[in-house]
DSSP file (Angstrom, degrees, kcal/mol; ACC not computed):
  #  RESIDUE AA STRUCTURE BP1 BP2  ACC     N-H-->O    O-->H-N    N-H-->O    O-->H-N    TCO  KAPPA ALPHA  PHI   PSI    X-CA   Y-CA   Z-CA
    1    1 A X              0   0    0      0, 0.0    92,-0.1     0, 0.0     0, 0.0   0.000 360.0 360.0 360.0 136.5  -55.7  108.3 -192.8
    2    2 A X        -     0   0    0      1,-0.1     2,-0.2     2,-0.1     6,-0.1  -0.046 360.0-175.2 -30.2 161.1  -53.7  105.4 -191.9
    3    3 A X    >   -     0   0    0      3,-0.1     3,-0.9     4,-0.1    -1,-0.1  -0.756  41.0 -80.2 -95.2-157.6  -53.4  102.2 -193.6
    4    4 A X  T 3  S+     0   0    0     -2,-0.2    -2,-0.1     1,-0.2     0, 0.0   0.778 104.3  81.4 -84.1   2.3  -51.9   99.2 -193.2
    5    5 A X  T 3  S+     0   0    0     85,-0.0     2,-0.3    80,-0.0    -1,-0.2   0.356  94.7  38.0-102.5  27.1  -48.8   99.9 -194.2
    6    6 A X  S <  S-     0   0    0     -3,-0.9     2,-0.2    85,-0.0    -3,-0.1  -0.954  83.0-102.0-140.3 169.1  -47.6  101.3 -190.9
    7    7 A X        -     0   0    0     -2,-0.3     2,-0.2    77,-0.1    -4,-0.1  -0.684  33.8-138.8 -79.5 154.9  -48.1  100.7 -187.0
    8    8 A X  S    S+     0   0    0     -2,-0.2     2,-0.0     2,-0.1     0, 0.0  -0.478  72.8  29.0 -89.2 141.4  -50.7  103.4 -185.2
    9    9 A X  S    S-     0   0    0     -2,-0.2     2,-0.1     5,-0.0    -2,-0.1   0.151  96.1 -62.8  89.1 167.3  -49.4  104.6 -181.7
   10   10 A X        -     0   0    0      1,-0.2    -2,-0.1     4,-0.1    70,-0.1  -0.314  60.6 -57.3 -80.7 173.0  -45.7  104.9 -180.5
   11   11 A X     >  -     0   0    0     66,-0.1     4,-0.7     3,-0.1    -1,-0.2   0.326  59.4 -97.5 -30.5 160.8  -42.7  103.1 -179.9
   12   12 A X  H >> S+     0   0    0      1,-0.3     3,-2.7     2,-0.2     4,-1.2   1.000 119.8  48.3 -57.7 -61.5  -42.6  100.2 -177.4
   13   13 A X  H 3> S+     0   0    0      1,-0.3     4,-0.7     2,-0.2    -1,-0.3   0.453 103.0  52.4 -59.2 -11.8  -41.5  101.7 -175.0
   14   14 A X  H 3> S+     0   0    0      2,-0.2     4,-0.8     3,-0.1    -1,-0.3   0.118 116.7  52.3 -66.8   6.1  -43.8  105.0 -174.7
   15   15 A X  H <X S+     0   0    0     -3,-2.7     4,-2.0    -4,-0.7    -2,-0.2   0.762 109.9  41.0-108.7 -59.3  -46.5  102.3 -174.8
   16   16 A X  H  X S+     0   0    0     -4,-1.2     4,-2.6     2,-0.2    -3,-0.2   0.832 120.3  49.9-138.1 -56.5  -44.9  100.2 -171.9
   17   17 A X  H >X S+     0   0    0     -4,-0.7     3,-5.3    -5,-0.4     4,-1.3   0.915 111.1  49.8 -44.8 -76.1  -44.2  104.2 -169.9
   18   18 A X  H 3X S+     0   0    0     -4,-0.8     4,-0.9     1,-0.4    -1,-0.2   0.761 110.4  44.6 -40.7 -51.5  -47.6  105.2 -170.4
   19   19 A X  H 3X S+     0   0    0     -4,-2.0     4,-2.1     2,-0.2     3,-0.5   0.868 115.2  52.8 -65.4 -26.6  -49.1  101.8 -168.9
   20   20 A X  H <X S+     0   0    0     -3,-5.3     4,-3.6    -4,-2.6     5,-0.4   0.997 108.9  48.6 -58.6 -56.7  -46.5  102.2 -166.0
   21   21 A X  H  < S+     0   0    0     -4,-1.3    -1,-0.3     1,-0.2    -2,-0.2   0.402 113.1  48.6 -67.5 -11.9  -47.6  105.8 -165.3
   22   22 A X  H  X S+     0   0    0     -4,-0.9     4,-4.9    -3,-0.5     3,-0.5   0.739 113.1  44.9  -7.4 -74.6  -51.5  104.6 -165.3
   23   23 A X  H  X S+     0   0    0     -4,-2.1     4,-1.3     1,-0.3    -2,-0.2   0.905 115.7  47.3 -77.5 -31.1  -51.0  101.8 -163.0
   24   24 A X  H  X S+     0   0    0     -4,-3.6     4,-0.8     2,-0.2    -1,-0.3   0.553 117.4  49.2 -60.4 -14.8  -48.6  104.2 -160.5
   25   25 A X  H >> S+     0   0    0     -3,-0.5     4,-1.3    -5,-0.4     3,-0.7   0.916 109.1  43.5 -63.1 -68.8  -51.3  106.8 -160.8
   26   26 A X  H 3X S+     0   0    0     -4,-4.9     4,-1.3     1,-0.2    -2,-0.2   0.698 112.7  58.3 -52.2 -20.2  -54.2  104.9 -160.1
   27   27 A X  H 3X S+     0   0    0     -4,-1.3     4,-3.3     2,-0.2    -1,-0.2   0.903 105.6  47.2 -50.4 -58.7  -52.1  103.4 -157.3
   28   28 A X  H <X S+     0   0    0     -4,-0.8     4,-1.8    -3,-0.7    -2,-0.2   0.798 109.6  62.1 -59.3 -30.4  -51.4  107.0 -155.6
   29   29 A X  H  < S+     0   0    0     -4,-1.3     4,-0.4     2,-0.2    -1,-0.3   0.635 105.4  35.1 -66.8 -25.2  -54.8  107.4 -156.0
   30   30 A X  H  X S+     0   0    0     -4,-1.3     4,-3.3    -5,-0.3    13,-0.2   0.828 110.5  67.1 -78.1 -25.1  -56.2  104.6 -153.9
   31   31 A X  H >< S+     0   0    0     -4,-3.3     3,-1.5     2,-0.2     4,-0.5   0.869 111.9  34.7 -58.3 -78.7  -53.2  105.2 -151.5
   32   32 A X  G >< S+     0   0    0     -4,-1.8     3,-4.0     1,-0.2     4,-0.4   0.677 114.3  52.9 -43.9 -92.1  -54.9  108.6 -150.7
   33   33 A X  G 3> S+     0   0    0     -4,-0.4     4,-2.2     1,-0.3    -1,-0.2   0.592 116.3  47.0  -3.7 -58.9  -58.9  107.7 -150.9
   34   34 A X  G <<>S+     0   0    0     -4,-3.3     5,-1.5    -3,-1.5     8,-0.3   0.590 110.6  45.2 -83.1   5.3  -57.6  104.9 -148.4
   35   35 A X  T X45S+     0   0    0     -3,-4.0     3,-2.0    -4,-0.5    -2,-0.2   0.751 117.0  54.7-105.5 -54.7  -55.5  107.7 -146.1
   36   36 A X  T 345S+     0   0    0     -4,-0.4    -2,-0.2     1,-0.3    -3,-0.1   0.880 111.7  40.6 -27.6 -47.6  -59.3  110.0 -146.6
   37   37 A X  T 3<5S-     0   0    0     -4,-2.2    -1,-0.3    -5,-0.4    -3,-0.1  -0.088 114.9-120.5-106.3  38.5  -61.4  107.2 -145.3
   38   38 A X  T < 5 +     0   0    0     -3,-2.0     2,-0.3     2,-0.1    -3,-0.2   0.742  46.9 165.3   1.6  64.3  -59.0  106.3 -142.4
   39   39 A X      < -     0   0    0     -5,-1.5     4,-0.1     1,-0.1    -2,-0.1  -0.788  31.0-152.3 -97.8 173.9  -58.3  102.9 -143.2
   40   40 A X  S    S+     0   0    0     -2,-0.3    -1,-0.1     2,-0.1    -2,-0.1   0.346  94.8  54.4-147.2 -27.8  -55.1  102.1 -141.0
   41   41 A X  S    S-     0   0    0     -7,-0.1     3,-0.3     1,-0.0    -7,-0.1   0.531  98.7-148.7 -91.5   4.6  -53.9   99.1 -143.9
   42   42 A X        -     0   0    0     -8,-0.3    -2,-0.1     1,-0.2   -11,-0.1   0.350  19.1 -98.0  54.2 164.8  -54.0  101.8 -146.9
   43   43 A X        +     0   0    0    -13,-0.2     2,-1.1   -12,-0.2   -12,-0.2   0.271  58.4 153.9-102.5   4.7  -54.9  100.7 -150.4
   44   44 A X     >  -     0   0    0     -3,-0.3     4,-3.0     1,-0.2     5,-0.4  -0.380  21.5-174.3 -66.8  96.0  -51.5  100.4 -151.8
   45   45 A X  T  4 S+     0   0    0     -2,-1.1     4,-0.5     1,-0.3     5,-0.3   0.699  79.4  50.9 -78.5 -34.6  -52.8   98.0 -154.2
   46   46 A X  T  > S+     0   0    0      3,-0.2     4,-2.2     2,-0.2     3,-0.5   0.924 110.4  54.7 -83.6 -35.5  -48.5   97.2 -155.8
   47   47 A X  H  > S+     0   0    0     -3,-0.3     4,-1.1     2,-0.2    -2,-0.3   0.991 110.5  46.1 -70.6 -55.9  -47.5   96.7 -151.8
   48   48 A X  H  < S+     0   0    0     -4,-3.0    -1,-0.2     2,-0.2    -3,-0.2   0.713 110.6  50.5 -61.6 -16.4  -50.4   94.0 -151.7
   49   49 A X  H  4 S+     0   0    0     -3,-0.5     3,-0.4    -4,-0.5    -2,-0.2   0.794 134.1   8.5 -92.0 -57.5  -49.4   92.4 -154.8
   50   50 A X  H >< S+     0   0    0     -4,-2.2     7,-0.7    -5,-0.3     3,-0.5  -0.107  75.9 123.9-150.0  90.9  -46.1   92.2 -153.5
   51   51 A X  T 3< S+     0   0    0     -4,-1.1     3,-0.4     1,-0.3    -1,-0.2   0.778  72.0  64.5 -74.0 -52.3  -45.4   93.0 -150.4
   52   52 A X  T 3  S+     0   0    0     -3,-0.4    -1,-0.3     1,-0.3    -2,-0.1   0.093 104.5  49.2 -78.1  23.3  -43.8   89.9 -149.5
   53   53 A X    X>  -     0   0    0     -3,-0.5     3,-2.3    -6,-0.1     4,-1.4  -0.628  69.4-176.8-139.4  68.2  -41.1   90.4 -151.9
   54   54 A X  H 3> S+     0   0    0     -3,-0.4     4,-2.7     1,-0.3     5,-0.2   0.885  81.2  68.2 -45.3 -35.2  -39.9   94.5 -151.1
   55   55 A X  H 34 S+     0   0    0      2,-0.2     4,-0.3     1,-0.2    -1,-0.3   0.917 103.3  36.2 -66.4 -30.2  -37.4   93.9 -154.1
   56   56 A X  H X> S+     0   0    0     -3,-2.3     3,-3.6     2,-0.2     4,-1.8   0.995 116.0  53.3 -77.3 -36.7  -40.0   93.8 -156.8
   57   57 A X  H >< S+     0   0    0     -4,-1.4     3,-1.3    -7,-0.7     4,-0.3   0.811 115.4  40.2 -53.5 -65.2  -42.1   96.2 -155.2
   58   58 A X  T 3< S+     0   0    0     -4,-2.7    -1,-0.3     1,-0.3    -2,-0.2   0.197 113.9  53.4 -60.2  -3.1  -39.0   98.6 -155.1
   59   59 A X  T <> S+     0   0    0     -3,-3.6     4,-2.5    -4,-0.3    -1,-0.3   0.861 109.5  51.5 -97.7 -57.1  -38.1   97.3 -158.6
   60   60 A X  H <X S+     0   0    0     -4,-1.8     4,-0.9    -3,-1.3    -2,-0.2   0.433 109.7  51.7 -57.9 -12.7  -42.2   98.4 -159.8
   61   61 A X  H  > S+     0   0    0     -5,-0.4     4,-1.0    -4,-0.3    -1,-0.3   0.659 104.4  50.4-117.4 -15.3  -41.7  101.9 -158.4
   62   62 A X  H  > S+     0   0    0     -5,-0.2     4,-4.2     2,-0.2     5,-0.3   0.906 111.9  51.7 -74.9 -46.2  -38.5  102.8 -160.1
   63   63 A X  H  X S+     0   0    0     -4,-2.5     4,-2.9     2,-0.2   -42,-0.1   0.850 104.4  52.4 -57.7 -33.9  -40.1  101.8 -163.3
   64   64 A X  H >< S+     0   0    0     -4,-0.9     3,-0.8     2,-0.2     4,-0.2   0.985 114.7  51.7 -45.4 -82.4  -43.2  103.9 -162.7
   65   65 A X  H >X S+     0   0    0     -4,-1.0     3,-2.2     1,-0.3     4,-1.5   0.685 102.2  49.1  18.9 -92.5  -40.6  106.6 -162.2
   66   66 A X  H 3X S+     0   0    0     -4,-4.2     4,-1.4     1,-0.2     3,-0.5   0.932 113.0  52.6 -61.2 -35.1  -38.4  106.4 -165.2
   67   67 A X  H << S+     0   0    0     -4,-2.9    -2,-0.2    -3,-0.8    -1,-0.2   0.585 104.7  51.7-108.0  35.8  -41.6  106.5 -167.5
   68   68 A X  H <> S+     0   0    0     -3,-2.2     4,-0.6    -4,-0.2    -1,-0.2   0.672 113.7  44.1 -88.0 -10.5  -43.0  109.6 -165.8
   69   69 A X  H  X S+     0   0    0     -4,-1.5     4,-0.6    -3,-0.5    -2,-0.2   0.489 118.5  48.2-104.5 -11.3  -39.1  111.2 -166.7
   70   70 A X  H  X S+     0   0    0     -4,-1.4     4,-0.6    -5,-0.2    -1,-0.3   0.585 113.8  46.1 -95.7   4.6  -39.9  109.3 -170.3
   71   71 A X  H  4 S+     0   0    0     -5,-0.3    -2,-0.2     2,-0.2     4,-0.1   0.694 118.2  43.7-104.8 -20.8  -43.5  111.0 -170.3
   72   72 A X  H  < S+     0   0    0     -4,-0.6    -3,-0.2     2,-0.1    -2,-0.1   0.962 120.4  34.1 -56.7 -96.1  -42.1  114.3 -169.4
   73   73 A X  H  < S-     0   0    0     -4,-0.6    -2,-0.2     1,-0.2    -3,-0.1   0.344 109.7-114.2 -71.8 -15.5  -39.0  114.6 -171.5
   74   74 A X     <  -     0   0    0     -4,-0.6     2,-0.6     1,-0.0    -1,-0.2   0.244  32.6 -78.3 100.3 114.8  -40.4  112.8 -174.7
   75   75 A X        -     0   0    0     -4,-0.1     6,-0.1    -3,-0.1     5,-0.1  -0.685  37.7-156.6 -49.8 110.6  -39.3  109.6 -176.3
   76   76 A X        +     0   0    0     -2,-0.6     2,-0.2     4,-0.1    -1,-0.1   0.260  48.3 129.2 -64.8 -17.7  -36.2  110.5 -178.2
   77   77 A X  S >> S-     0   0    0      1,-0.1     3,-3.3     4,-0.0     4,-2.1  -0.517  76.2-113.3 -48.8 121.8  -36.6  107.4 -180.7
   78   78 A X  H 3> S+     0   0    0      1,-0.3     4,-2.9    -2,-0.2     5,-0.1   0.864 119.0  53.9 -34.7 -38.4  -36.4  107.9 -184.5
   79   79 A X  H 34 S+     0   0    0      2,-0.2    -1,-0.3     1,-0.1     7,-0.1   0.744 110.2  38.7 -70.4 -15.0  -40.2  106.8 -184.2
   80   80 A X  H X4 S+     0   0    0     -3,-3.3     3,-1.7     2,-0.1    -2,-0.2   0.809 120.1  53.2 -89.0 -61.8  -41.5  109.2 -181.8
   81   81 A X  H 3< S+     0   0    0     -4,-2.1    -2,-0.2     1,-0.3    -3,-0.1   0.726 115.6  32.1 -49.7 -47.8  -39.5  111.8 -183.3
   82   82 A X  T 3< S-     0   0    0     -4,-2.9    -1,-0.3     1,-0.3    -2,-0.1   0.059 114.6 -95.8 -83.8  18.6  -40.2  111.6 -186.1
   83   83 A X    X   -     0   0    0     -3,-1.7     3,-0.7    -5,-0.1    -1,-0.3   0.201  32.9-105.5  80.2 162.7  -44.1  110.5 -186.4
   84   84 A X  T 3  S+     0   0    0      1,-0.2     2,-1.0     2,-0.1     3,-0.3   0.982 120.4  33.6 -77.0 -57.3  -45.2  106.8 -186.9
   85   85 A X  T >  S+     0   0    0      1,-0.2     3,-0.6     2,-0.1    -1,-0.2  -0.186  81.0 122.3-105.8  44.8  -46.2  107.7 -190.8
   86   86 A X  T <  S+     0   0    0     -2,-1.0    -1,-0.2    -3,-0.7    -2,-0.1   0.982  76.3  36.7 -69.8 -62.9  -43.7  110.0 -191.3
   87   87 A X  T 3  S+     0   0    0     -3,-0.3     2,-0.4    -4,-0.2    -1,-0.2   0.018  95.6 109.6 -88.1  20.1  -41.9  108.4 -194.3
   88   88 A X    <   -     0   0    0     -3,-0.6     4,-0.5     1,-0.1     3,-0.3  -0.939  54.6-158.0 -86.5 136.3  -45.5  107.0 -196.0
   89   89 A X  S    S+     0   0    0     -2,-0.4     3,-0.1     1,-0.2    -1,-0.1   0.698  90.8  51.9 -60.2 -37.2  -46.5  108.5 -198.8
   90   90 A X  S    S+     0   0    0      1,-0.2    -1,-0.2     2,-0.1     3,-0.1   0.444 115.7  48.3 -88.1  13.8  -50.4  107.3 -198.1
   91   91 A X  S    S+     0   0    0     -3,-0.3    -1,-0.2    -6,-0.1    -2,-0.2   0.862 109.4  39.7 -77.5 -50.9  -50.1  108.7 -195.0
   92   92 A X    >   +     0   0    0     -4,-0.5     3,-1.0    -3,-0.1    -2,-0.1  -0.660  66.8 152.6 178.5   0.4  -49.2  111.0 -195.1
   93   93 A X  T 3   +     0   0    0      1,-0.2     4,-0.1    -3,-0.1    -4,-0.1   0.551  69.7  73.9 -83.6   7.9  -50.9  113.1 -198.5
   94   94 A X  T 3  S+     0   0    0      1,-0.1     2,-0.5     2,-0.1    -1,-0.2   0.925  81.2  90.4 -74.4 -42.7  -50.7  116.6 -197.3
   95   95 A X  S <  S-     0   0    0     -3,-1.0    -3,-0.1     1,-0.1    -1,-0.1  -0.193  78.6-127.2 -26.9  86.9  -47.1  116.6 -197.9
   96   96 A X        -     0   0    0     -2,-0.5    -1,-0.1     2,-0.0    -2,-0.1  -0.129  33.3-108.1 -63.0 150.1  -45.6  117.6 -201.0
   97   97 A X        -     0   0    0     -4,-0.1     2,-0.5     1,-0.1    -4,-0.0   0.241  32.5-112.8 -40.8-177.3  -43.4  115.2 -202.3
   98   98 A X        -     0   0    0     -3,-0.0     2,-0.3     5,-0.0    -1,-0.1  -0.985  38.3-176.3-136.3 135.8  -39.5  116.1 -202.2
   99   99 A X        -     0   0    0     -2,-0.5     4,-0.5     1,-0.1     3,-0.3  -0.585  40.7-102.7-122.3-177.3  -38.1  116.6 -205.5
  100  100 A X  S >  S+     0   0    0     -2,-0.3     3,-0.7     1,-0.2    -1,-0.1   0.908 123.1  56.8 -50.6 -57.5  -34.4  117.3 -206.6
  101  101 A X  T 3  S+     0   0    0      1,-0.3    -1,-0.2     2,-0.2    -3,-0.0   0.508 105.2  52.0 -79.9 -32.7  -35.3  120.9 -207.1
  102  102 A X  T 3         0   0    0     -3,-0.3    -1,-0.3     1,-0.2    -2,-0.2   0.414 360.0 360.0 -92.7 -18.4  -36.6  121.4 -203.0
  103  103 A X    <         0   0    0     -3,-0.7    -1,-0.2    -4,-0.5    -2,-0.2   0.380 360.0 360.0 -95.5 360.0  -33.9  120.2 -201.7
């Protein structure tokens, strides 16, 4: 069991992928539902937030992007890599300790 004396969850930035890759799902999913029910303005819900600005939109869909290729391939940070409680001992208590002798 945790305690406090680590963070729960990954790095920022698998935190920050995951929520991209959420809000670009559920996106793709209304686009289709709204191509299903022939509506004719679609349901792309990031084009309606900002539409009138094509650079962010086009900014918001590269970022989806890169964290489905970081949700694919794996955060590569010591913290992902190695587990959030990796180096607690209360964390951690299946672990035998590492002694002189083990190494």
């Amino acid at each position: 069991m945790c305690k406090d004396c680590c963070k729960k969850g990954a790095c920022t930035m698998a935190m920050i992928a995951k929520v991209l890759v959420v809000i670009g799902g559920v996106n793709l999913g209304l686009v289709g539902l709204g191509m299903l029910l022939g509506t004719t303005g679609g349901w792309n819900v990031v084009n309606m937030i900002l539409g009138s600005v094509p650079v962010f939109e086009a900014v918001i869909y590269v970022l989806v992007g890169v964290g489905a290729i970081m949700l694919a391939f794996g955060c590569k940070c010591g913290k992902c890599m190695d587990g959030v409680c990796a180096s607690c001992a209360s964390c951690a208590p299946n672990e035998a300790p590492k002694t002189e002798a083990s190494m």
